[in-house]
C-alpha positions in Angstrom: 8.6 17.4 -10.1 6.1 16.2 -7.7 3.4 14.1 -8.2 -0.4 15.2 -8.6 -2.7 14.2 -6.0 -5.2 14.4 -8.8 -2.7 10.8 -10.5 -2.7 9.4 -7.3 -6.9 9.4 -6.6 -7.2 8.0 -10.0 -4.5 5.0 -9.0 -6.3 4.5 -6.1 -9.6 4.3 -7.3 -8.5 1.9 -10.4 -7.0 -0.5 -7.3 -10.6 0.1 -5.4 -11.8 -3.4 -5.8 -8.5 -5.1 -3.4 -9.4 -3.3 -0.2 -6.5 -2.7 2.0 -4.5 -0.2 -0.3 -3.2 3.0 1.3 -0.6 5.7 0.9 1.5 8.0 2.8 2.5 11.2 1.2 6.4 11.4 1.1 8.5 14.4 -0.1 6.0 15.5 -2.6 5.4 11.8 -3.4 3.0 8.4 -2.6 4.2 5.5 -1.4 2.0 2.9 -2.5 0.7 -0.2 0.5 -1.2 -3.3 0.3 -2.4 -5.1 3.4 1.0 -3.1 5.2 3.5 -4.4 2.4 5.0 -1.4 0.4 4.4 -2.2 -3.0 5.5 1.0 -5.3 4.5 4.4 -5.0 4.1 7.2 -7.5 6.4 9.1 -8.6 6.6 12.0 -11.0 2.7 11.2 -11.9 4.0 7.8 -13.0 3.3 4.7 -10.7 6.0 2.4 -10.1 6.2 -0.7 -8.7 8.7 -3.3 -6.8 10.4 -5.7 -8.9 9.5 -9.1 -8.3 9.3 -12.5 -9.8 5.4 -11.5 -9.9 5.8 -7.9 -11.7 8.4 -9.1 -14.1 6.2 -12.1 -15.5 3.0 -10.3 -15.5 4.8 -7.3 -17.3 8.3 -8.9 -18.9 8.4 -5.9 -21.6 7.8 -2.9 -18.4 10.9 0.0 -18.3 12.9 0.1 -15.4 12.8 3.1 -14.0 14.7 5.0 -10.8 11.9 6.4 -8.5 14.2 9.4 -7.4 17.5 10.0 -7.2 19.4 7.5 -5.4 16.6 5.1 -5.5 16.6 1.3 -6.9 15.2 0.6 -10.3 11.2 -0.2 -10.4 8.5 -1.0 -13.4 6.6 1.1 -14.7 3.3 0.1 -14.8 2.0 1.6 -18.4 -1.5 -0.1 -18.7 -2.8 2.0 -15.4 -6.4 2.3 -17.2 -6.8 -1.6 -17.0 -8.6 -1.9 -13.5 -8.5 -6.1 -13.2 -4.7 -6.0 -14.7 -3.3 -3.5 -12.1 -5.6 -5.4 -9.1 -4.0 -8.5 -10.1 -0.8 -7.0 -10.5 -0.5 -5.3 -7.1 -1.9 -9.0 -5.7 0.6 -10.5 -7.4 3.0 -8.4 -6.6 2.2 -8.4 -2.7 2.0 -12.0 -2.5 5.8 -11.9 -3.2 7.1 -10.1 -0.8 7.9 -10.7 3.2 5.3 -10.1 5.6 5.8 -6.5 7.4 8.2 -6.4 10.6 6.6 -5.4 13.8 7.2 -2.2 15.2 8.3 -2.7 18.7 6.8 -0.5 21.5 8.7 2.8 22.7 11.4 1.8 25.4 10.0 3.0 28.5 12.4 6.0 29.2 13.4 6.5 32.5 
């Protein structure tokens, strides 16, 4: 089941206040950035995110759940209606993990 772009406005909107969230729509899906660090997505109308040292302190009782098939375990993120939770969260959460690799420029093709 795909997710509703309807779930995914109203996850957005809740994480308003950080700045520097985006998306990209994937195979009926959202992946889920913050200042260019993927961070979860949502997935099946529920939004998921990585599992850090961050995520699991700030929600120790969360479900693991698999994103898709094939894919690694996540949180679940159940308290979506709390705005200053899920901002801190996702901060959290971002602070965590590396810094984005560079893309490198196209090879010049000769």
């Amino acid at each position: 089941m795909a997710s509703s772009k309807g779930y995914l406005e109203f996850v957005m909107d809740q994480l308003g206040a950080l700045g520097g969230v985006t998306y990209r729509a994937m195979m009926g899906e959202f992946i889920i950035y913050y200042d260019g660090k993927i961070v979860g997505g949502v997935y099946d109308d529920r939004l998921l995110v990585k599992i850090t040292e961050s995520s699991r302190r700030l929600m120790p009782d969360a479900p693991e759940e698999i994103p898709y098939e094939g894919g690694r375990p996540m949180l679940m993120v159940e308290d979506v209606d709390d705005r200053e939770f899920l901002c801190g969260l996702i901060g959290a959460l971002a602070d965590d993990l590396p810094e984005p690799k560079k893309k490198r420029p196209p090879r010049d093709q000769r």
